[in-house]
C-alpha positions as CSV (number, residue, x, y, z in Angstrom):
1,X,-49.5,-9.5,-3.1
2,X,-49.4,-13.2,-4.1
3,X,-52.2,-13.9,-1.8
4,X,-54.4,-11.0,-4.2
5,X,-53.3,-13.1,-6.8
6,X,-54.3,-16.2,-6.0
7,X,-58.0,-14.5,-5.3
8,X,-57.6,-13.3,-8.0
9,X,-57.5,-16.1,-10.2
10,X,-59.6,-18.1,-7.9
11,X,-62.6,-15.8,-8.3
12,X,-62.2,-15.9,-11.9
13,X,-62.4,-19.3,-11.8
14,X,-65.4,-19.0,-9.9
15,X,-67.1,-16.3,-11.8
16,X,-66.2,-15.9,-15.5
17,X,-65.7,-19.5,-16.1
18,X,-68.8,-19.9,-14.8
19,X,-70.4,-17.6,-16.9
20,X,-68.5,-19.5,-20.1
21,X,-69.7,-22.7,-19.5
22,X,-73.7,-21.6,-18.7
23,X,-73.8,-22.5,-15.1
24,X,-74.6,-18.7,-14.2
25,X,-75.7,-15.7,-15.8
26,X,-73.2,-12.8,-16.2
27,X,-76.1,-10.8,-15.0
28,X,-76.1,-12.5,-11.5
29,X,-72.6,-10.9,-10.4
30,X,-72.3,-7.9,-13.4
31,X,-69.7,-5.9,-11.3
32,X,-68.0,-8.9,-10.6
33,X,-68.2,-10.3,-13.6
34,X,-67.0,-7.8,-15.6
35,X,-63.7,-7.8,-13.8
36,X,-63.4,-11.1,-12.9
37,X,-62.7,-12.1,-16.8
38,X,-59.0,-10.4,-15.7
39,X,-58.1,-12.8,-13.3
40,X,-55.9,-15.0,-15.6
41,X,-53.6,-12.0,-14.8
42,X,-53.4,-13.6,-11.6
43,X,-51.5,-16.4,-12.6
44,X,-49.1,-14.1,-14.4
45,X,-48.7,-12.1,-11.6
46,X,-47.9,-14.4,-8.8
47,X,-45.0,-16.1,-11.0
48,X,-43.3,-13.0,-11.2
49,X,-43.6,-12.8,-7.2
50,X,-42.5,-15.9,-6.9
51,X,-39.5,-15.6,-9.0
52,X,-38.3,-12.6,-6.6
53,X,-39.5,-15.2,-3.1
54,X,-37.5,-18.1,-4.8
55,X,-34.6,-16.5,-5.2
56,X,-34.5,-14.6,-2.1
57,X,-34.9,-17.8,-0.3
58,X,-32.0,-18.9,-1.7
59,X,-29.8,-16.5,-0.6
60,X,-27.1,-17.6,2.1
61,X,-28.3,-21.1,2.0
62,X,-26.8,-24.6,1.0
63,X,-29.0,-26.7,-1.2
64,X,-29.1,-29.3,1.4
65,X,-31.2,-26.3,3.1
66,X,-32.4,-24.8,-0.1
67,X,-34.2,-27.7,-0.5
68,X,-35.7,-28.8,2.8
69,X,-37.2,-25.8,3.4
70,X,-39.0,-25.7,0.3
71,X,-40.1,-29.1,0.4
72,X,-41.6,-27.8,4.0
73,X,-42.8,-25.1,3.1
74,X,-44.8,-26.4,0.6
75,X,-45.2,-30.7,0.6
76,X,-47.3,-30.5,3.9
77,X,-50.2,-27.9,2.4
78,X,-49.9,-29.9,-0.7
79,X,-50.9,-33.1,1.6
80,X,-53.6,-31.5,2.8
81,X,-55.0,-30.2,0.1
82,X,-54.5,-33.4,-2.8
83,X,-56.2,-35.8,0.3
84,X,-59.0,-33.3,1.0
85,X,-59.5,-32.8,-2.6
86,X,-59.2,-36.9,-2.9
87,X,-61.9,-37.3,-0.5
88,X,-64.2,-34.8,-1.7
89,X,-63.9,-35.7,-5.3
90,X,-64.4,-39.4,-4.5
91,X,-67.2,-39.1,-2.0
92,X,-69.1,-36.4,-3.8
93,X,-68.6,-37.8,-7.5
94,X,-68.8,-34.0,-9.7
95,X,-69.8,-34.4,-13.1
96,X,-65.8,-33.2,-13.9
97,X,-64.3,-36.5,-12.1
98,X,-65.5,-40.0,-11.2
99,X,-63.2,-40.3,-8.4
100,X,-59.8,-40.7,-7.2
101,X,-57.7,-44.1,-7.5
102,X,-55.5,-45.1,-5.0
103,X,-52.6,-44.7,-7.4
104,X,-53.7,-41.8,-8.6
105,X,-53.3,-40.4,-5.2
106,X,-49.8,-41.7,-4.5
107,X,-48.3,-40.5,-7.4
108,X,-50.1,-36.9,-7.5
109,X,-48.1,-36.9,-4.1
110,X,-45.3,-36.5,-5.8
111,X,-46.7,-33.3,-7.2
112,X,-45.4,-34.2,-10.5
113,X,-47.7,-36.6,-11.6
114,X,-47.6,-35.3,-15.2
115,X,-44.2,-36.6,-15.9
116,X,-45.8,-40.2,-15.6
117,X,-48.9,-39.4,-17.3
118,X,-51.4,-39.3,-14.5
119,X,-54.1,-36.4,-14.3
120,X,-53.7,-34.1,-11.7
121,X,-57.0,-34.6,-8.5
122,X,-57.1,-30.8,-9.2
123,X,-56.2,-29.1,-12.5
124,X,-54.8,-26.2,-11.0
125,X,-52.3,-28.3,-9.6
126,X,-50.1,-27.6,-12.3
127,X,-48.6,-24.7,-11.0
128,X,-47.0,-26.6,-8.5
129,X,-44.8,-28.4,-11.8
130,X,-43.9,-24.7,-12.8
131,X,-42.8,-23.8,-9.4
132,X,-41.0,-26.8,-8.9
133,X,-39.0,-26.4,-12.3
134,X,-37.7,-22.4,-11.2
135,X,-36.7,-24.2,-7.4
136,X,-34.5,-26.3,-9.9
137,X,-33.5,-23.5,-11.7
138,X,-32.5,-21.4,-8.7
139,X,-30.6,-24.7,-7.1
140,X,-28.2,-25.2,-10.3
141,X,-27.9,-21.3,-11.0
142,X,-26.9,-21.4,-7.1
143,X,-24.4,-23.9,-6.9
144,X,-22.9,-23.3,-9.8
145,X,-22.1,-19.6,-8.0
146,X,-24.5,-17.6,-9.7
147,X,-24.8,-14.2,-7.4
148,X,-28.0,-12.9,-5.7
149,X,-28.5,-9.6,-7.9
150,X,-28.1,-12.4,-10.7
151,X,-30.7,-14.3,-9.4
152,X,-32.9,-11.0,-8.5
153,X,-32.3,-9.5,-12.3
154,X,-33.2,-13.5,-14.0
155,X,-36.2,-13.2,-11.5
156,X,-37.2,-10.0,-13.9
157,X,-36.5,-11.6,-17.0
């Protein structure tokens, strides 16, 4: 379901906003299109998910291991994706971006580069900040003994 999502939003991205900002005609993909405008509902959508993953994978778990395996679950696609995206956005040069700095890169590694003021390589790379902030949230409420079904009915809220 998160993975329908994430299309989701991604083809929204791809279609509507396209057809916002003139680079294609609404008339090119019209069934697409039409539904496509939706996909913000994506983003919506895959938080809520995420709030029932989070604190499932908290469950029975020190924060010692809370926290490694989230940081290896997701640090090593994040990697991947910020050098890829480096490399294509400074090899490439889109009208959106001039290029990647080296510091720029080091500190977006840190997936947090908005707390110092640096622009994400990718704007959608913000999600990773609001992720990050409920794997906080989960850690205190966990070691401060907050239950499961706790966690499961603040996942709802």
């Amino acid at each position: 379901m998160r993975f329908v999502a994430a299309m989701a939003v991604a083809i929204s991205h791809f279609t509507y906003s396209g057809i916002v900002n003139g680079k294609i005609s609404g008339a090119t993909l019209p069934i697409i299109s039409s539904i496509s405008r939706y996909g913000y509902l994506g983003v919506d959508l895959f938080f809520v998910i995420s709030g029932f993953v989070i604190a499932h994978s908290s469950i029975s778990k020190s924060l010692r291991m809370f926290v490694a395996s989230r940081v290896a679950r997701l640090w090593p696609a994040y990697l991947a994706c910020a050098t890829i995206s480096t490399l294509l956005i400074s090899t490439c040069r889109p009208s959106w971006r001039s290029g990647v700095s080296l510091r720029e890169y080091l500190v977006n590694l840190t997936m947090v580069p908005n707390l110092i003021n640096v622009d994400y390589i990718e704007p959608v790379y913000w999600t990773l900040w609001s992720e990050l902030r409920f794997y906080i949230m989960v850690a205190i409420l966990t070691t401060i003994g907050i239950s499961r079904g706790r966690l499961i009915g603040l996942a709802w809220a």
